[in-house]
N, C-alpha and C positions, 0 to 999 in steps of 0.2 A: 608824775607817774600815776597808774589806772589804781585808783581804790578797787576792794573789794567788794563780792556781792553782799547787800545790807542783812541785819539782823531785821528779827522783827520790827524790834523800832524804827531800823533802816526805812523799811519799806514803808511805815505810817511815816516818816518825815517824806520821802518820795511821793507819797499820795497827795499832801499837803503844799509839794511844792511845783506837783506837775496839772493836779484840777485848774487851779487857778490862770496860767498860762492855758491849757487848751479852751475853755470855758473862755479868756478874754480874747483867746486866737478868731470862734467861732463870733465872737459879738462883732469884733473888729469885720470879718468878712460880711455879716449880715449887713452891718453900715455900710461898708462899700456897695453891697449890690442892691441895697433900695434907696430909691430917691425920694422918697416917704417919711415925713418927718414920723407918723405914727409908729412905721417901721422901727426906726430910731432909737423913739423915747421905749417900744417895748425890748428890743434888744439891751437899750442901758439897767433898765430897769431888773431883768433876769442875770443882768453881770451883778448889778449890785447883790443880789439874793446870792447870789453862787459865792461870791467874794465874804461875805458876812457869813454865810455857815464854814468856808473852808477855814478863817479865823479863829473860830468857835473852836473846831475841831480842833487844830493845832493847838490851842489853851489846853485844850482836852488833854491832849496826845503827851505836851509839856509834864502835865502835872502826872499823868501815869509814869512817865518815866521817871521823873522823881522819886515816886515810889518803890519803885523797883529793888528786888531784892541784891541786886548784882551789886557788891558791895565794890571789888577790883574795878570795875568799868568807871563806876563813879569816881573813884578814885583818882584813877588815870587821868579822865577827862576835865579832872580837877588843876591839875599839871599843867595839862595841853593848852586849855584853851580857858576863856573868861566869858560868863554870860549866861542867860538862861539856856541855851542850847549844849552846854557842854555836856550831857548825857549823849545826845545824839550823836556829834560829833567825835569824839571821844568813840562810836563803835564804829562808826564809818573810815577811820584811821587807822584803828588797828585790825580792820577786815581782811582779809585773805584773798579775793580775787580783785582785780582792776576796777577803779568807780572813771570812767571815762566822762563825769560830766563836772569835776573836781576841776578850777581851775587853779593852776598851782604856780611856782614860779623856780626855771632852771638859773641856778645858782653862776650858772659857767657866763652869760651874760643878758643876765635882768631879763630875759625873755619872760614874759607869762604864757602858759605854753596848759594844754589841758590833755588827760589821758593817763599821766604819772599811775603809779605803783605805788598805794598811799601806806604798803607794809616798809618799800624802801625807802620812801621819802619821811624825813623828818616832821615832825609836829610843826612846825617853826612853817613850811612850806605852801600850806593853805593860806589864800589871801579871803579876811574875814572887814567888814564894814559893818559896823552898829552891831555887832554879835550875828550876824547871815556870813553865810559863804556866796563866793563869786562861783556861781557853776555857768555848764555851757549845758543849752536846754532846747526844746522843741517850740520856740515861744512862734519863731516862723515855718510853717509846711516844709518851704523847700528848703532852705539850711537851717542847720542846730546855732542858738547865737546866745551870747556872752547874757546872763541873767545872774541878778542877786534878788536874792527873797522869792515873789510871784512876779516881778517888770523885771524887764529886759533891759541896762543899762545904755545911756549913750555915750560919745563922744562929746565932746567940750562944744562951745560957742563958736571956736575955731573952724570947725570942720561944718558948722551949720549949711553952709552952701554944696556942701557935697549931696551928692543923691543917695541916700539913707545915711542914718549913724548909729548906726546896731554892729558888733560886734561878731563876728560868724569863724569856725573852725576851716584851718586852709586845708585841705587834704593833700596837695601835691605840692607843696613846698615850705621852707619854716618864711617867717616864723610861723607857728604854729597857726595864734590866735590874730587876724587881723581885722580891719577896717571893711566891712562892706564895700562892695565890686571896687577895691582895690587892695595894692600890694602894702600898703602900711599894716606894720604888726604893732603889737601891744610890747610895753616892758615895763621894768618899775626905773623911777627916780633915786638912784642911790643917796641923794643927800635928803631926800627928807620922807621916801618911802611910795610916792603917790605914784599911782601906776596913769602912764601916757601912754601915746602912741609915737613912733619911731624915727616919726619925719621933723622934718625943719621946724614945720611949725608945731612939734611938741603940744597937743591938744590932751588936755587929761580924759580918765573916763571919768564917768561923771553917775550920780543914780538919775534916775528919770523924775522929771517933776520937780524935786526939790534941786537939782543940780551939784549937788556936792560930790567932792572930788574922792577918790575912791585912793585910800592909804593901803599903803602896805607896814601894819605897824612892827617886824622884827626886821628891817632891812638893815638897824644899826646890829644887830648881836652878833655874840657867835654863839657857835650852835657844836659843841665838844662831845667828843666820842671818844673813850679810851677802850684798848683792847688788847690783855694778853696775844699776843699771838706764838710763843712756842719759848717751851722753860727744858733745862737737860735734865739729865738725870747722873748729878756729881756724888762722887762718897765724900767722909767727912775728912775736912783737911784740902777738897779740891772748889775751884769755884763752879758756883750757882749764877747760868746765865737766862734772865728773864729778856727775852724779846719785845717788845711794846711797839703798838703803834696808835698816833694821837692823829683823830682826823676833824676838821673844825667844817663843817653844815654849814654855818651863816655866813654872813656877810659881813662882817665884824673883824680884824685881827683880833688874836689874842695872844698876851702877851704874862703869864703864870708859874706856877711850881706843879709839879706832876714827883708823886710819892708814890713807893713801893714798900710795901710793910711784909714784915715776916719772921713768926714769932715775940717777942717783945723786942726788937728792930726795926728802924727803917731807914733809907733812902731818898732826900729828895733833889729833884734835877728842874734849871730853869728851862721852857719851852717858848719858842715863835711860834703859832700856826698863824698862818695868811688864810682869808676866807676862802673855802676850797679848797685845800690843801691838806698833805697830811704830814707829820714827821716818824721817821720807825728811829727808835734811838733803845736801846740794849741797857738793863743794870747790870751790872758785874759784880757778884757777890763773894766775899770768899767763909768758906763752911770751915767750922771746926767740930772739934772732936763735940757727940752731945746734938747736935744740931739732926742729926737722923728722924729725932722724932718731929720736926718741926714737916707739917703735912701741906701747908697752903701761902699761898704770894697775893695780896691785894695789890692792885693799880688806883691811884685815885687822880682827881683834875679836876677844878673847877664844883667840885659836889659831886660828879658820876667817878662812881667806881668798875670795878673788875676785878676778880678772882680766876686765880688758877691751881690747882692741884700740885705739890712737889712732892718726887720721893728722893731724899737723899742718904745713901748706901752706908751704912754701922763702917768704919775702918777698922779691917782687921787680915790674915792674912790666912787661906785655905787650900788644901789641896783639892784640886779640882778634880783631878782624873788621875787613876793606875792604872796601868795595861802592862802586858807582856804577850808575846810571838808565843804560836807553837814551834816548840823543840822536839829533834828527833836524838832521842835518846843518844848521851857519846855527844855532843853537839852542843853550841852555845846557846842560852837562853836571854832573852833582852826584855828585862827591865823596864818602862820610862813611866816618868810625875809627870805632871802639870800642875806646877803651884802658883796663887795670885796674889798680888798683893791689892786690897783693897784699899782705899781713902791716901792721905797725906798721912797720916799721923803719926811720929815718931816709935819705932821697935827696938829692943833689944838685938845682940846678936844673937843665931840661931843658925841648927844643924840640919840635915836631913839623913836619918838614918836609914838603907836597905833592907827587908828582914825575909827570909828563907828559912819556913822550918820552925820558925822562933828562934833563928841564930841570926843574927846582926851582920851582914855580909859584907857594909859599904857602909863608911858615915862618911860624909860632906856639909864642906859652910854653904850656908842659905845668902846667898848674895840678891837681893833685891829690889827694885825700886817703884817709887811710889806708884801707883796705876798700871805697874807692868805686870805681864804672864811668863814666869821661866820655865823651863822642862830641862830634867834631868835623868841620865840614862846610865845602865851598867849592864855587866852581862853574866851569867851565872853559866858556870859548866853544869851540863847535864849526866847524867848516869843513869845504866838499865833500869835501879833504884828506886829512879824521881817517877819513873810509869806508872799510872797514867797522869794523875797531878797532883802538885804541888803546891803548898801556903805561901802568898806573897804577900809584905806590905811595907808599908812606907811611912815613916812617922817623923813628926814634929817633936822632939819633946819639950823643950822651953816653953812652948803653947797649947801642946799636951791635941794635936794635931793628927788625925793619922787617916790610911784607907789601908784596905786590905783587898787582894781577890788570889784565885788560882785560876794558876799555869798550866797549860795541857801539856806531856811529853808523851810524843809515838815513839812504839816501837820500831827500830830502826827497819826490820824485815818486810811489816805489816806496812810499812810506809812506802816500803819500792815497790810492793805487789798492789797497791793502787794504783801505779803508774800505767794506764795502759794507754793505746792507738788503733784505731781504725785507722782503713785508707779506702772509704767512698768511691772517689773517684781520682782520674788516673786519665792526665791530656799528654796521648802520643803526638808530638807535629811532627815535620817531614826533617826528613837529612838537613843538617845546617843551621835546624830549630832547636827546640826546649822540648824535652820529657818535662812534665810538671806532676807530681805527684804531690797530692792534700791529703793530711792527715787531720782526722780528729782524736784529738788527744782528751784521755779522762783520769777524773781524780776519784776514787769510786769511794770516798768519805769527803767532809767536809773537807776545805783547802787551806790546809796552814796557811794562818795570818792573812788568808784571803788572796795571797796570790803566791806563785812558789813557781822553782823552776825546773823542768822534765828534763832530764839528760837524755841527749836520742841522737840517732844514727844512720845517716841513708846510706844504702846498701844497694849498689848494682851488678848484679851476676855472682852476688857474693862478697862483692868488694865492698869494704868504704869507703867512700867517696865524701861523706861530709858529715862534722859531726857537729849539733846545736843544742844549747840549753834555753828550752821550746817557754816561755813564762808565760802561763795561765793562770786568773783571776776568774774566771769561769768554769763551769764544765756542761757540755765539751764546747772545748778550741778546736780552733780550726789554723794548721797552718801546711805554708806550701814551700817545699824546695823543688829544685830544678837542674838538671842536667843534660848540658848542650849533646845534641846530635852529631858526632862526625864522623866519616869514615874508620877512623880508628879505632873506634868506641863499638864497633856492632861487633858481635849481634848483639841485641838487647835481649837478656834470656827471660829475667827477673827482677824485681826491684824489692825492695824491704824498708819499713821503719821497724826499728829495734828502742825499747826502752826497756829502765828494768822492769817491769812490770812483762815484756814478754816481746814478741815482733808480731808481724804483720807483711808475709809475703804476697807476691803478687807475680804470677806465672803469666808469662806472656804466648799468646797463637802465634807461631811461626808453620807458615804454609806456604810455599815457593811452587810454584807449576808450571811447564812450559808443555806446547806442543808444535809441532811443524804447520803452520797455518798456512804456509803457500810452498805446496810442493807435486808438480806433477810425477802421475803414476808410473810413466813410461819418460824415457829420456833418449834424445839421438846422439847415435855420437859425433854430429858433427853442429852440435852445438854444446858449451858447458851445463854442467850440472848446479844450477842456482836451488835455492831453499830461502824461506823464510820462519824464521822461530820465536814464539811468541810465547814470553818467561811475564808470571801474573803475581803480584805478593797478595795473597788473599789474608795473610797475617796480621799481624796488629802494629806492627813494629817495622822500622824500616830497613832495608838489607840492601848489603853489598854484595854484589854475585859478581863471577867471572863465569861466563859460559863460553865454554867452549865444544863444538861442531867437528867432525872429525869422520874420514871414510874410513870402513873399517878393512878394506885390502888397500892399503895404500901403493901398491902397485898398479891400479889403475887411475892412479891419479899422478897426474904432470910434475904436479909441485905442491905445496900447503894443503899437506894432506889434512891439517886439522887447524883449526883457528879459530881464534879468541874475539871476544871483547865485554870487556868491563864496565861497570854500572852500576848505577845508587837506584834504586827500585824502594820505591817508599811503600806506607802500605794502600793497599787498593788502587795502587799504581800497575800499569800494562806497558811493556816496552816491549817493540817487535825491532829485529836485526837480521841482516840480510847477508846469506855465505853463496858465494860463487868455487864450482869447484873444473878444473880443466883435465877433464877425462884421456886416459889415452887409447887408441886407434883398436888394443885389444883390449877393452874396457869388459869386464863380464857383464851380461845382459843384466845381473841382480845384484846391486850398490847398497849397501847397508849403508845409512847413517846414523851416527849418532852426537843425541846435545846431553851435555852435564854441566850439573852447577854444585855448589859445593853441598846441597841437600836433595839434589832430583836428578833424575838421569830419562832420556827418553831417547828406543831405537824404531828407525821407520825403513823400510828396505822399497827402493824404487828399482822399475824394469827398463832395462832396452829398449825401443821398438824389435817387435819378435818378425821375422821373414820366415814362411812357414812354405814348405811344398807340397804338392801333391801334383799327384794327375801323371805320374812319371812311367815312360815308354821307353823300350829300347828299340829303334826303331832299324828295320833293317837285317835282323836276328834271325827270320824265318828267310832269307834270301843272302846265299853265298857269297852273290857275283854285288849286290850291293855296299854300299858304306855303312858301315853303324854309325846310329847317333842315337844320346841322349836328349830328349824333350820332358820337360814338364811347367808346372805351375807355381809362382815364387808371388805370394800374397805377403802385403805389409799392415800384420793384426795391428801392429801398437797403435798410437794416439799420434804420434810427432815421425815429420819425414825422417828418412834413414838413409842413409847410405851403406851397403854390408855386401859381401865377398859370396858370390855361390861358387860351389863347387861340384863339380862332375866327376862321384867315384863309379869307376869299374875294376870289379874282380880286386876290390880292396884298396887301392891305389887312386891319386884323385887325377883323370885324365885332363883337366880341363878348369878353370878358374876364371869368372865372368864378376865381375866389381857392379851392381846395379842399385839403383836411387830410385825407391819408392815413396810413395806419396802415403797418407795413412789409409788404411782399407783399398790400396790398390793391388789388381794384379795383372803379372805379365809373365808370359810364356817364353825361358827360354830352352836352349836346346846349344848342345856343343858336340861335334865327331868326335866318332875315338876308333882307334884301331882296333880291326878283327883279329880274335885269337888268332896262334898257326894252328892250335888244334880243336876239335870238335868237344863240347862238355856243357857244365853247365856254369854258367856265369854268373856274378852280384852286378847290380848297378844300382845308382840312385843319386841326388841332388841331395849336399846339406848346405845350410848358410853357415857363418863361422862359428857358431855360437853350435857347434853341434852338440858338444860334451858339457853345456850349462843347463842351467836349471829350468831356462826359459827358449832354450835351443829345439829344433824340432828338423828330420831327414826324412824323406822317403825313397825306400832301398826294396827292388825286387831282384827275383834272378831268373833268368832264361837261359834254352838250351840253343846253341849256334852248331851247327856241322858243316864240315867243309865241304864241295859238292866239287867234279871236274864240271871245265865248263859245257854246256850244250846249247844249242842251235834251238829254233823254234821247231822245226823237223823232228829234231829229234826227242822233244817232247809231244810230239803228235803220233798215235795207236795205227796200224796202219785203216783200222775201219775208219777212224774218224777223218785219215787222212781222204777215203773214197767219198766220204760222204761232204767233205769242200769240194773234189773233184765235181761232181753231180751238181752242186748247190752253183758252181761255178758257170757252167754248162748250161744250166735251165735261165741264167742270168742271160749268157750269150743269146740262149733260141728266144728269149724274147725280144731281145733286142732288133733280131731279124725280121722276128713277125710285128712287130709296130715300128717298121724303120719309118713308116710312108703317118704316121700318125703319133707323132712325138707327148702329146697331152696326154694319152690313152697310157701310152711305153713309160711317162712319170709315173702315173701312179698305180703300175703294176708293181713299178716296179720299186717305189715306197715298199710297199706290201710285203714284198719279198725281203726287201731288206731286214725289216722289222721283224720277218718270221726266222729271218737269217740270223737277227741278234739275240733273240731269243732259245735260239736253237744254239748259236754260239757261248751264250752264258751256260748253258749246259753244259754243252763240251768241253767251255774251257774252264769257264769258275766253277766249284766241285769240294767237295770234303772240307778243310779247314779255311775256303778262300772266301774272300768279299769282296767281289765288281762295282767300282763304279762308275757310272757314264753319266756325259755329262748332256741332256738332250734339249737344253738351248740354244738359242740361234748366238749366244755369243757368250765370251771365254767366261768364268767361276768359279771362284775359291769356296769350299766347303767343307767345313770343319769334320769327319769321320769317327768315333767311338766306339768301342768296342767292352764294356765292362759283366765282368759275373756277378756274384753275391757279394764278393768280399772288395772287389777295388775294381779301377781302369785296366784293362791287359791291353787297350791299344786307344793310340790318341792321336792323329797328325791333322793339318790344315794340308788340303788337297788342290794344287791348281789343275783344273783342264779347259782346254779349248774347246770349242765349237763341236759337239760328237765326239768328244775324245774319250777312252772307258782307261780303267786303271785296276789293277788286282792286286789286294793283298793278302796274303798269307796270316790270317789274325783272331780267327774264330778260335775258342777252347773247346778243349777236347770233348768234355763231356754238354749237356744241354744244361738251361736254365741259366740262360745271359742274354744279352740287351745288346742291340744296336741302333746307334743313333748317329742322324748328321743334320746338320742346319750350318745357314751361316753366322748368324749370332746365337739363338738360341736352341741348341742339341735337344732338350725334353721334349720340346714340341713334335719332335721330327723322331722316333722312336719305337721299336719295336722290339717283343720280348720275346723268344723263344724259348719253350720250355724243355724241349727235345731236339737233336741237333740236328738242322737241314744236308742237303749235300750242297750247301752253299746259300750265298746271300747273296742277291744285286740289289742296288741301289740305283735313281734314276733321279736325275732333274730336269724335272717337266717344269712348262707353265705354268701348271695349275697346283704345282707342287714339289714336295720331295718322296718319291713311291719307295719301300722297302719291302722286299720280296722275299719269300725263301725260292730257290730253285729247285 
């Protein structure tokens, strides 16, 4: 193993022994590189000067150390080793860091081996020759090689044929120390010490020059270590176990007595150690009573010793520990000992007395055994009395032994009004799960005996549902109970922990909402009436609803007028359900629905499609000999096609009934005869749909005057002037005809001319006071829509056919002025004129270029 870094003297023995090896390194190399005897003889000559002062010095070095005050070192080194060097050696062994140029020898197999740890390695381990150490040294540049003194030792006679016999350290493999450029290592000769190398031919090392063989002189010893290694710690009366371990260094069995002393006592035991080896073997002692004071164990072998430290325990017997519980007043109190019995050593019999008060409450026998701990317990009742505490103690008296302490007793009231609970938080899950409610629970003083148990109560809606004794050792605790979700169980209103210290409610959001999310405004009746309704828990807790949808005239409904469906709605849960409802044929235009659930209600009213009239004539009214008829305009406002009933009243009574299917925002025109009075007055008429007497129902109703007329002839509505003036008009027609017989082009279009003065002249005379003419002056047939309105509505409205030149009069202007006439075939506004004062009539004319409106 590596010695450590040298002391000062270290370092003057290192000076001494490393000049001289570099000093002969550097001569040696000079001789090799001159071939110059002068060379030579000055190179020997400067080695011999170098070598004769490094000697000097070392005498030097010797004899200071000698000197030296270090009285221990010499001492030691007196021990270790033999010769004038034992100062120096003696510090380099007992050094503290690694000396790596130490050659040493591993015990495990004779190797000689350099590097060792000269703090672990034995004194015994250094191989020394004539009082020098074997080190390993710089004597060659390129490897460190095996030197004793200032030369560098060789191999034997044996090995002379080899190429070099200098010894050099192996780095990559053992052994260690071998043979120059080769694998033989160095070891020693166990029968007589001399250190060889490892092969066949067994060559020793040898010194240089003189050749002698290099001993290793403790390779017979042994080399004994003794050493406590772990003692108990027994009372008196039990045994004392001293551990030992015996470890032998050299090379030597040994074969002894190993003693253990302790107090004016001892122990001795025979021991083998084999070299290398150790033995661990136990004394076993037994203590008696006395022996306490005895403080220390020696180990001894062969001359080396060992001490260790004992403490062994007085036997006798004490109470270790009193305690007692808090009590709550009215309530037991508990007592308990722990008593021990110390050592072996024989006792009398003995009691344990209870004391409360300084009154003796409990005696008991002390049953115990050697080395053992009992505990002994009772219990005292408590009273309002004992508040707040009490004298306890516990006594020995045969050994005049005791402890004392007090007992806290609460007040039984002050003790439940500590008891309290929060409840932090509070895990809703859905239907079918766990309410989880956590409660911290507190103890608002210190906590009897350290842990104690809360009586507590969960409470749902009121109810108890579970009751638990909650044990806490802290404050606060935390704990959780639970209660499943099921339909049966809702609603969930509230929850509570209740202890006596007070409760701890917890009020739950219930909020249920629905609305009609799919529901049109208008409805036909010839399809059903569907709805969709969308019921929302915005609550915290989860709910069973029944909702039910219901019309509220349930006579316009087929069948199921109202209907249900059931459902778990959790919370922040949305469920939509869908009601179909089958209307019947007199269904009222305005359907009230309604949804309810067992905490919300909602009414939503849808419409018909509405069939509305207007634009209503009686047509035929101002002429005797004609048919009446009703005509108007039947538009479908709602949203959704319809199918619905119009009806034709006159004079109160419904003449006429027409079933017609409208599209949405469509209109159509119709019209139904009805019979003329027998007598002349004033009449109602008008179109409703069926829905007349509803809310969304709409009619339109005028009344005209009809008189009955005998019949007459065209004649006989002609004046006789106007009759002379067709005479004439008739006549001037003939004479032209005569005067352009011979010239037919000329005779056209005079007689155009005439014509046209003729129809002009004819709307005169014939259209007049309340009439309006229309002619039709296209070359081919035309229907053209006619109107007739005042300020306040339509007085007249028909679609007119005529052919080719065909005119047509109707009786339909009002009485007084300030009304509109209009005709077009699609569009009436465009084609329109207003008079403000009433003409003696209207024509009308379709031209080419137009539609002309004229007053006459």
């Amino acid at each position: 193993m590596n010695a450590n870094p040298p002391s000062t003297l270290q370092a003057t023995l290192s000076r001494v022994t490393t000049m001289p090896t570099n000093v002969w390194s550097r001569s040696i190399r000079l001789r090799r590189a001159s071939q110059f005897a002068e060379h030579a003889l000055v190179g020997l000559i400067v080695s011999l000067v170098v070598v004769g002062a490094v000697l000097g010095a070392g005498t030097g070095i010797g004899m200071g150390a000698a000197d030296s005050d270090d009285e221990s070192s010499l001492e030691g080194s007196g021990e270790a080793f033999d010769g004038p060097t034992d100062e120096t050696t003696a510090t380099l062994a007992s050094a503290s860091d690694p000396q790596d140029d130490f050659a040493v020898v591993q015990f495990e197999n004779n190797t000689v081996v350099s590097g060792q740890a000269t703090n672990n390695t034995p004194e015994q381990a250094f191989i020394t020759h004539n009082d020098d150490y074997l080190v390993l040294s710089t004597w060659d540049d390129d490897n460190p090689v095996l030197q004793l003194g200032s030369e560098p030792v060789e191999v034997g006679e044996e090995h002379d044929d080899k190429d070099g016999s200098h010894i050099e350290r192996n780095e990559d493999a053992s052994p260690d120390l071998q043979v120059v450029d080769s694998s033989i290592g160095i070891e020693i000769d166990p029968e007589d010490g001399t250190v060889r190398t490892d092969d066949d031919q067994s060559a020793p090392i040898v010194t240089r020059g003189e050749g002698d063989p290099i001993i290793y002189d403790n390779h017979d010893e042994a080399v004994l270590e003794p050493e406590i290694t772990n003692v108990n710690e027994p009372a008196e009366g039990e045994d004392l176990i001293v551990d030992t371990t015996i470890t032998n260094h050299g090379y030597s069995n040994y074969v002894g007595d190993r003693t253990l002393s302790w107090g004016d006592e001892s122990d001795s035991q025979v021991v083998n150690v084999n070299p290398g080896n150790y033995i661990n073997e136990p004394f076993v002692i037994e203590t008696e009573e006395g022996d306490s004071s005895i403080t220390e164990v020696e180990l001894e072998i062969d001359g080396v010793d060992d001490t260790r430290d004992i403490d062994i325990a007085e036997a006798e017997v004490v109470i270790n520990e009193i305690g007692t519980t808090t009590a709550i007043a009215g309530e037991e109190l508990d007592i308990g000992v722990e008593i021990e019995r110390i050592g072996d050593v024989p006792v009398d019999d003995m009691t344990v007395e209870f004391i409360v008060e300084n009154e003796t409450v409990e005696t008991d026998d002390l049953e115990i055994d050697p080395g053992d701990t009992t505990e002994g317990e009772i219990s005292y009742e408590t009273s309002s009395s004992d508040v707040p505490e009490i004298d306890v103690a516990v006594e020995i008296p045969e050994i005049g032994e005791s402890a004392e302490t007090e007992a806290t007793v609460l007040d039984a009231d002050d003790h439940e009004n500590n008891m309290g609970v929060e409840v932090p938080e509070i895990e809703i899950g859905n239907l079918s799960e766990e309410l989880k409610i956590t409660g911290e629970f507190e103890y608002d003083d210190d906590i009897p005996n350290g842990e104690m148990d809360i009586p507590t109560e969960f409470l749902v809606n009121g109810t108890v549902v579970e009751e638990r004794d909650v044990t806490i050792d802290e404050s606060p605790h935390e704990e959780t109970f639970t209660y499943d979700l099921t339909e049966s169980k809702l609603p969930i209103e509230n929850v509570s922990l209740e202890t006596p210290g007070g409760s701890n409610v917890t009020e739950f959001d219930r909020n249920v909402t629905l609305e009609f999310s799919d529901l049109d405004e208008t409805f036909s009746s010839s399809e059903p009436l569907s709805t969709t309704v969308s019921v929302e828990n915005d609550g915290e807790v989860p709910e069973f609803q029944n909702l039910t949808v219901g019309v509220e005239d349930s006579n316009t409904v087929e069948s199921d007028a109202t209907q249900s469906e059931e459902f778990l709605l959790n919370a922040s849960e949305t469920v939509e359900h869908s009601f179909e409802f089958q209307l019947t044929a007199d269904a009222s235009s305005g359907v009230e629905l309604t949804a309810n659930t067992s905490t919300v209600s909602e009414t939503v009213t849808t419409n018909r499609s509405v069939f509305e009239a207007a634009d209503v004539e009686l047509r035929g009214a101002d002429d005797p000999d004609s048919e009446l008829s009703i005509a108007g305009n039947v538009t479908n406002t709602g949203e959704l096609s319809d199918t619905q009933t119009v009806q034709f009243v006159f004079d109160g009574e419904t003449a006429a009934e027409e079933e017609l299917t409208l599209e949405p925002e469509q209109t159509e025109l119709v019209t139904a005869a009805v019979d003329s009075p027998e007598e002349s007055g004033e009449y109602t008429y008008g179109i409703t749909t069926n829905n007349e007497s509803l809310n969304a129902s709409t009619a339109a109703e005028r009344t005209a005057t009809i008189e009955n007329q005998p019949d007459q002839s065209l004649l006989d509505r002609i004046s006789p002037v106007q009759f002379g003036l067709l005479v004439i008009g008739l006549l001037a027609v003939l004479g032209l005809l005569l005067k352009y017989q011979d010239d037919p082009e000329a005779f056209q279009a005079r007689a155009a001319a005439l014509t046209a003065r003729a129809h002009r002249r004819a709307q005169k005379v014939i259209g007049g006071g309340d009439t309006v003419v229309i002619e039709n002056g296209l070359s081919r047939d035309a229907t053209v829509r006619l109107r007739v309105r005042d300020s306040d509505e339509v007085v007249f409205l028909e679609d007119v056919n005529l052919a080719d030149g065909e005119q047509r009069e109707f009786n339909c202007l009002p009485d007084n002025g300030g009304f509109e006439v209009g005709a077009g075939v699609d569009d009436i506004d465009s084609h329109a004129e207003v008079f403000q004062e009433k003409p003696n009539g209207v024509g009308v004319r379709l031209e080419p270029d137009g539609i002309h409106i004229l007053e006459q």
